[in-house]
C-alpha positions in Angstrom: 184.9 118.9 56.7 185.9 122.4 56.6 189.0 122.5 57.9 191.8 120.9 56.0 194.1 120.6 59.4 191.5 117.9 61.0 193.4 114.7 61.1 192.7 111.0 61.2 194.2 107.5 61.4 193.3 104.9 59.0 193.8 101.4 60.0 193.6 98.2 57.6 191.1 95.9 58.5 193.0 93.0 58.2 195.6 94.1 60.5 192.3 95.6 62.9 191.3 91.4 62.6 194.6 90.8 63.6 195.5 92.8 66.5 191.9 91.6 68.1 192.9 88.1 67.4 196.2 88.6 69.5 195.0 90.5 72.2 192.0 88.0 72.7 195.0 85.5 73.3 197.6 87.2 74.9 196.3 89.9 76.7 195.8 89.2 80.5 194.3 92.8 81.8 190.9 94.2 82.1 192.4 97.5 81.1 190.7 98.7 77.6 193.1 98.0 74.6 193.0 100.4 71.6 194.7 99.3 68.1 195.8 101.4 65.5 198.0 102.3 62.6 200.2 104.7 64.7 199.8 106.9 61.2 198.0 110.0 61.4 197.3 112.4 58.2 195.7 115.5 57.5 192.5 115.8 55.4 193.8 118.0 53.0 197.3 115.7 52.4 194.9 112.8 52.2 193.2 114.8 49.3 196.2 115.5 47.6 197.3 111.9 48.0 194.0 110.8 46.1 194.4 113.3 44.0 198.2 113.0 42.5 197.0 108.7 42.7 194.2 109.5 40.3 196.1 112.4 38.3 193.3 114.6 39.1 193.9 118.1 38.1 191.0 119.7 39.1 191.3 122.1 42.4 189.7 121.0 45.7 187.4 123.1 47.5 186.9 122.9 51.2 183.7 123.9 52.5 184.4 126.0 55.6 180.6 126.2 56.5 180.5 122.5 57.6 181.5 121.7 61.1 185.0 120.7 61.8 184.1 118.0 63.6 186.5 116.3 66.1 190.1 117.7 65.2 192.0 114.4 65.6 191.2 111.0 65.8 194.0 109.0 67.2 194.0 106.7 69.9 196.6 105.4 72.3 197.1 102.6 70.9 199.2 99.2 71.8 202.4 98.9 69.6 202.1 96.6 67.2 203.4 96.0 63.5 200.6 96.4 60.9 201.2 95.1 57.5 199.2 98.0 55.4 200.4 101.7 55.5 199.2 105.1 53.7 202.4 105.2 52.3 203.1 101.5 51.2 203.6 100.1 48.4 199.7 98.9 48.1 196.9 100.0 46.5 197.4 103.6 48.2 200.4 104.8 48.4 
């Protein structure tokens, strides 16, 4: 991605299995239902968060001839407790 401002939302599968599971047995609407994390992060601090993890002292280059692409992906989402965060205590932290 070019630009290191584009943002995303990463959601754990297990908690994605989850939310479906519940929904599928308490939700009573034909409305749509989106699930997510509720956490949102730039590229570029999801870079540096990889990087600091895996003591990587190299620079990062951004190439700013690729296409932005979409500048956030976050849904509305349902509120609901997930058990995996970008920030836990897990595997990324």
């Amino acid at each position: 991605m070019g630009r290191r401002i584009t943002t995303r939302e990463f959601f754990y599968v297990e908690d994605c299995a989850e939310g479906i599971l519940l929904a599928a047995e308490l939700y009573d609407s034909s409305d749509p239902v989106n699930l997510g994390s509720g956490e949102e992060i730039a590229i570029r601090a999801l870079a540096e968060k990889i990087a600091r993890l895996v003591k990587y002292e190299g620079g990062i280059r951004w190439d700013t001839s690729k296409p932005n692409g979409q500048p956030r992906r976050k849904p509305r989402r349902v509120t609901g407790e997930g058990e995996v965060r970008l920030s836990s205590g897990n595997e990324l932290r």
